[in-house]
C-alpha positions in Angstrom: -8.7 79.7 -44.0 -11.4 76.9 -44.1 -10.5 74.1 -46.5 -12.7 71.6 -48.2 -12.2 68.2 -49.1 -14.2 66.5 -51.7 -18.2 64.8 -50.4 -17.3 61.7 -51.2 -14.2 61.8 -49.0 -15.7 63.8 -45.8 -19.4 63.3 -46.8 -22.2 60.7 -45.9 -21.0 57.2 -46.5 -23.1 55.9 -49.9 -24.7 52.5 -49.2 -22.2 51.4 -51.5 -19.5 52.0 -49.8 -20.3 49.7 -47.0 -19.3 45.9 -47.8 -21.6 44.2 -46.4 -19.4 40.7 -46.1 -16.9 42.8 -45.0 -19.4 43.9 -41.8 -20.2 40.3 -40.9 -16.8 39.3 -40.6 -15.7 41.6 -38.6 -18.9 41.0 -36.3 -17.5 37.3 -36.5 -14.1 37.9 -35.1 -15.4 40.0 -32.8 -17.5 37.8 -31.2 -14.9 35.0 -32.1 -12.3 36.7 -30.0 -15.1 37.7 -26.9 -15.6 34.0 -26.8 -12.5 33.4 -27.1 -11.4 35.1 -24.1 -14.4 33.9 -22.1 -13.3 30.2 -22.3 -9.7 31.1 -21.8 -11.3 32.6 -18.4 -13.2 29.3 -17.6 -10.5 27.1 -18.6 -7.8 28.4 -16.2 -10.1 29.8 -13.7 -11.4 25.9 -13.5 -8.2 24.5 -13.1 -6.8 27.1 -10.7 -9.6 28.4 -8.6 -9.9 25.8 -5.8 -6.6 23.2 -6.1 -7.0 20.3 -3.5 -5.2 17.2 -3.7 -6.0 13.8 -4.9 -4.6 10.4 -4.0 -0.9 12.2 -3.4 1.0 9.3 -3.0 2.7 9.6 0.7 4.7 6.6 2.2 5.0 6.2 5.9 8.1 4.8 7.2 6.6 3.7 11.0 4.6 1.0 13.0 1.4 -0.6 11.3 -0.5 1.1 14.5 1.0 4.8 13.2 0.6 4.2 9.8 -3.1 3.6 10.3 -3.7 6.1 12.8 -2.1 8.6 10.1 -3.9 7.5 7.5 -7.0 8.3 9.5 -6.3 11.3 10.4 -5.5 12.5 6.7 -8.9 11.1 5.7 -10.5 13.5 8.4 -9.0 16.6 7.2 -8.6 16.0 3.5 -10.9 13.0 2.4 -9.6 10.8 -0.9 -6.2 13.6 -0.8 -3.8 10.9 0.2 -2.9 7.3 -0.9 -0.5 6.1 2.1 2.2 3.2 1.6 3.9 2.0 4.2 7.2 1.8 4.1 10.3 -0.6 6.0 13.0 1.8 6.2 14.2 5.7 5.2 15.9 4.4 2.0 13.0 2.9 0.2 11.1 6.1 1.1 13.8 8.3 -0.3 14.0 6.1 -3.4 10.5 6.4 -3.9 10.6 9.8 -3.6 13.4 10.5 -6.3 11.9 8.2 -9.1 8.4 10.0 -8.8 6.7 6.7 -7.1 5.8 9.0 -4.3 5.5 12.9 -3.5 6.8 12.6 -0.1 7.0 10.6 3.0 6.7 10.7 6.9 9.1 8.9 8.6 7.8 8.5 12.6 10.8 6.9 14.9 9.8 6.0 18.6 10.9 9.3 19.9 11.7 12.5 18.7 10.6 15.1 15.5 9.1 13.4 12.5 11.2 13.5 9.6 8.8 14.7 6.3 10.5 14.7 3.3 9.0 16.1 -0.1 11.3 16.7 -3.4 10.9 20.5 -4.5 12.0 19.5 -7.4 8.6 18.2 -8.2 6.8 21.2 -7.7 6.8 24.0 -4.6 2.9 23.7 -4.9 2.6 19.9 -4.2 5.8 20.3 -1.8 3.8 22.9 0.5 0.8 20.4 0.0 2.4 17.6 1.7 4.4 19.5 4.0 1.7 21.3 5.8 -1.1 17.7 5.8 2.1 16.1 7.2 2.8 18.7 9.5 -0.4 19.1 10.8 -0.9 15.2 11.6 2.5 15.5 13.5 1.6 18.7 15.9 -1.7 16.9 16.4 -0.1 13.9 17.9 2.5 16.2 20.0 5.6 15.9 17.9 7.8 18.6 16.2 8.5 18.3 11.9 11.8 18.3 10.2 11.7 18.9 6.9 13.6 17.5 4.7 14.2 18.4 0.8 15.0 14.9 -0.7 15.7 16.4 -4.5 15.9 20.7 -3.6 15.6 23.3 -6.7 19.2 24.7 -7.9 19.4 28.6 -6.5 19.2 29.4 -10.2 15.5 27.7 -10.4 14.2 28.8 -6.9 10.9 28.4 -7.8 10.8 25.5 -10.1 9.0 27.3 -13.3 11.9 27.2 -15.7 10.2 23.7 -17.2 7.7 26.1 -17.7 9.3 28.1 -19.4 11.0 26.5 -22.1 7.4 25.0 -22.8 5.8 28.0 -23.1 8.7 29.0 -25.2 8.4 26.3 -28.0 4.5 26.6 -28.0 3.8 30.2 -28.7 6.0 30.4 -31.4 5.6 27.2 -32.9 1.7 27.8 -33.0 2.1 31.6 -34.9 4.7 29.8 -37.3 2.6 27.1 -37.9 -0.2 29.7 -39.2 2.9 31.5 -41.2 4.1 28.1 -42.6 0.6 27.3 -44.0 0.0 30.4 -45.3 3.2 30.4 -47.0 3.0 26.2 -48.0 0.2 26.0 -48.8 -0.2 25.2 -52.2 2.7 22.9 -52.3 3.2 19.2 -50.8 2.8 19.0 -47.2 6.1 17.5 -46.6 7.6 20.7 -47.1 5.5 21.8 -43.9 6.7 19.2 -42.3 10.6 19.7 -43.2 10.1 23.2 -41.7 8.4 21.6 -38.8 11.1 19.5 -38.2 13.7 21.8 -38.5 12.0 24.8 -35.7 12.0 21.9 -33.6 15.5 21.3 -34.0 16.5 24.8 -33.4 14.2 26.1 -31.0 14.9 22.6 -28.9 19.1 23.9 -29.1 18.2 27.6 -28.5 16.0 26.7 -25.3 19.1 24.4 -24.1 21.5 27.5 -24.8 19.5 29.9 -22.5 18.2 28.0 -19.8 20.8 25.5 -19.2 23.9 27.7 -20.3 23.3 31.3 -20.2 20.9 31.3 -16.9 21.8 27.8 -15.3 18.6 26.9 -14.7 17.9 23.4 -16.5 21.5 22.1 -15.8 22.9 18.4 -15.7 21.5 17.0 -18.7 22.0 19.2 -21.9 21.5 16.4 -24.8 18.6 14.3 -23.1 16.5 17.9 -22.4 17.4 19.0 -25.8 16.5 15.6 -27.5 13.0 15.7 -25.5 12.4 19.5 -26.3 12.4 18.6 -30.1 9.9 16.3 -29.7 8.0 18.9 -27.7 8.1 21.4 -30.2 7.8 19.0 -33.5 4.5 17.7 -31.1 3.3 21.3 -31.4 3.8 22.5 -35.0 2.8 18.6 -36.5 0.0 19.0 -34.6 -1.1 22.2 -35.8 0.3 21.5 -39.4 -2.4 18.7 -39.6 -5.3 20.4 -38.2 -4.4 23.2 -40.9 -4.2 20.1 -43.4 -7.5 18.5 -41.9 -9.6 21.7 -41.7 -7.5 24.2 -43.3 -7.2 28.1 -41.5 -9.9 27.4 -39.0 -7.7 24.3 -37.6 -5.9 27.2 -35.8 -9.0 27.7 -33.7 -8.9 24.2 -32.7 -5.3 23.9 -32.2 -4.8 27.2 -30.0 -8.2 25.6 -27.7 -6.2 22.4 -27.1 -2.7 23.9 -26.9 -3.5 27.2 -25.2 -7.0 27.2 -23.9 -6.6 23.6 -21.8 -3.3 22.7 -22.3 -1.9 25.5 -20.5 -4.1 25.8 -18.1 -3.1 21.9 -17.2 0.2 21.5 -17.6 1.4 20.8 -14.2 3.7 23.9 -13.6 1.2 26.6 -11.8 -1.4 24.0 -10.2 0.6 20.3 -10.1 -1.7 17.6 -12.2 -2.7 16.1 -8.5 -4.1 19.1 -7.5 -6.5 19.7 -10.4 -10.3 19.4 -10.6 -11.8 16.2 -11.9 -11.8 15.9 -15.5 -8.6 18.1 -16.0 -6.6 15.8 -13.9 -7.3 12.9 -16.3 -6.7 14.6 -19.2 -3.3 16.7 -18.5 -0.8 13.8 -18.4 -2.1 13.0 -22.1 -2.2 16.6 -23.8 1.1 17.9 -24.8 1.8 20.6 -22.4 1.4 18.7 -19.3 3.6 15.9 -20.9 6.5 18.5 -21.7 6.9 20.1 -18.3 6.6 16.7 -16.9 9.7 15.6 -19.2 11.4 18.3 -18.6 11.8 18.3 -15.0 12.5 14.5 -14.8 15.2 14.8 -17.5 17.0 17.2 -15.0 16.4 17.0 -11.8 15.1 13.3 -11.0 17.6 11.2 -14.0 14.9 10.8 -16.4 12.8 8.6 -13.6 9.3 8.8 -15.0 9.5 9.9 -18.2 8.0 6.9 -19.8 4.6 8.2 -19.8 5.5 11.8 -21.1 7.4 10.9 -23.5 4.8 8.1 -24.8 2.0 10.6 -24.7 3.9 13.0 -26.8 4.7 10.5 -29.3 1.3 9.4 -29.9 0.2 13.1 -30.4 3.2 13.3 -32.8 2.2 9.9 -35.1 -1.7 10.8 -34.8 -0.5 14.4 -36.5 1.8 12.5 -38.8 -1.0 9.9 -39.9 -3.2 12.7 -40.9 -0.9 14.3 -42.8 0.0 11.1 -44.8 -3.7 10.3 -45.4 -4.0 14.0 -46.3 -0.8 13.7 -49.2 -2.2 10.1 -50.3 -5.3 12.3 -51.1 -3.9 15.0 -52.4 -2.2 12.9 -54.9 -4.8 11.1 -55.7 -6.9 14.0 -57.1 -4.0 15.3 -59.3 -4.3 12.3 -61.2 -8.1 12.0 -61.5 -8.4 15.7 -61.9 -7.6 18.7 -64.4 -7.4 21.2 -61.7 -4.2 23.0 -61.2 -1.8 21.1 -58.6 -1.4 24.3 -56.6 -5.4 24.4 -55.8 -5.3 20.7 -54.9 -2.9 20.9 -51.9 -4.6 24.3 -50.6 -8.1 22.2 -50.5 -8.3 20.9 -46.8 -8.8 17.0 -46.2 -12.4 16.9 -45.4 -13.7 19.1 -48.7 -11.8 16.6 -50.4 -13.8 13.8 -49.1 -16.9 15.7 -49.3 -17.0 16.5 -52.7 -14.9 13.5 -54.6 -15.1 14.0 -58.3 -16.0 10.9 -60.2 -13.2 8.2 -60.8 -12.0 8.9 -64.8 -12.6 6.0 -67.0 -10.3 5.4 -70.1 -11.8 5.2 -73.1 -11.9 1.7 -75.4 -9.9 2.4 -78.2 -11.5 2.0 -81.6 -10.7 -1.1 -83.5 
């Protein structure tokens, strides 16, 4: 038996039925999230399509005579990859090596193999990097290679992405809460953003220590330092979002998720180490959170917080710079609940820069009658 349902519900759309607003956004986010896509493409195609290195910091424990003729022939076969140091004796070399002055070192004695000694601990990529250049200079001039692991991965971190992960871990999240936590604060003071901020950072930081350092046994050693450095991480991540939202409003996620995702992944020194990147991404991964946090990371653990200065500066500043705006944003905010009749709930939802660009007039009290 045929049945019917009624021509407005199975018949020709009516011209009315089609919003057209409605149409052009979704033509928007569809070529919003093509884009989108395409620049995540570029952006990590660019900074892992073709990783070389650049001035890899190598010392040379051996004779002036060797150190040059090594130099040389690195400068042959990889121009501007290495920056040799010399080096008096195995124990400066090693101590370079373990405080991050230096990603590895050739030690040449009168006779015998060449000791080359890298730090895994620093990255496998950078670690195959120097052992093969190194390796290759010593079969040229006749001599066998030991290698030697100065500061090895643990067998639970064989190959050195667990930094990664707990990155990766406080970003995501901390970027779609950040969208949830505006669209849920709104209309109220920013601080309260900032509370919440505060406190994902605080929790995410203790669960990341829980699973990677107790459960797995991966980031072990130093518990309450890499848990005191992860909640910076993640209050770096959600501030800085929380104050593009406050800046821009909604479309500050667009922003955010280009620096944090589109770039900041793609340079954060875990798949391609930062001395291995192209020009451009080089100079700008030790300054953009990411790069910062896996660099923090593995120096809390495995090399005794050597190195950390710079992270842990460049983390900081992203963190104040997000705090600032959000201050300036409040002093604003406040400002126009006194010098306007609008409701306070409409006030905080306006971003920061309509504010500026449409400031009502200053009120003026009126003389009083005598």
């Amino acid at each position: 038996m045929a049945i019917s349902l009624p021509h407005s519900r199975c018949g020709r759309w009516k011209e009315s039925d089609i919003d057209a607003k409605t149409v052009r956004r979704i033509i928007v986010v569809t070529l919003g999230a093509a884009l989108f896509s395409c620049l995540f493409m570029l952006s990590y195609g660019y900074a892992i399509h073709s990783p070389r290195p650049h001035d890899v910091r190598i010392d040379v424990v051996a004779t002036e005579a060797t150190v040059t003729k090594v130099r040389a022939g690195l400068d042959h076969a990889v121009p501007g990859g290495f920056d040799l140091r010399p080096r008096s004796d195995v124990g400066q070399a090693r101590h370079d090596i373990r405080d991050r002055s230096a990603s590895g070192a050739m030690v040449v004695p009168a006779s015998g193999p060449i000791d080359v000694l890298t730090a895994g601990a620093a990255g496998v990529p950078i670690q195959q990097v120097v052992d093969d250049a190194l390796a290759a200079v010593a079969h040229a001039k006749g001599r066998s290679v030991e290698d030697i692991d100065v500061v090895p991965l643990p067998t639970s971190d064989r190959v050195g992405q667990s930094s990664f992960v707990y990155e990766f871990g406080l970003l995501i999240p901390g970027v779609i809460g950040s969208v949830g936590l505006y669209l849920l604060g709104r209309r109220v003071r920013l601080w309260l953003r900032v509370c919440a901020a505060i406190g994902y950072a605080v929790l995410a930081a203790a669960f990341g220590v829980l699973v990677l350092d107790i459960c797995l046994g991966a980031l072990t050693g130093a518990p309450w330092i890499l848990m005191a450095t992860a909640t910076l991480v993640a209050a770096t991540f959600l501030l800085t979002m929380a104050a593009l939202h406050a800046l821009l409003g909604l479309p500050g996620t667009a922003i955010g998720a280009a620096a944090l995702l589109v770039i900041g992944n793609a340079v954060n020194g875990s798949t391609v180490p930062i001395a291995l990147l192209p020009d451009g991404y080089r100079a700008l991964a030790p300054w953009l959170p990411n790069g910062a946090a896996v660099a923090a990371f593995r120096d809390d653990v495995y090399f005794g917080g050597h190195g950390t200065q710079q992270p842990l500066f460049a983390l900081a500043l992203w963190t104040l710079s997000a705090l600032t705006v959000i201050a300036v944003t409040d002093v604003v905010h406040l400002r126009q609940r006194r010098r306007t009749p609008l409701p306070h709930a409409q006030i905080h939802a306006t971003p920061l820069v309509k504010h500026f660009g449409n400031l009502p007039p200053k009120r003026i009290p009126r003389h009083r009658e005598r």
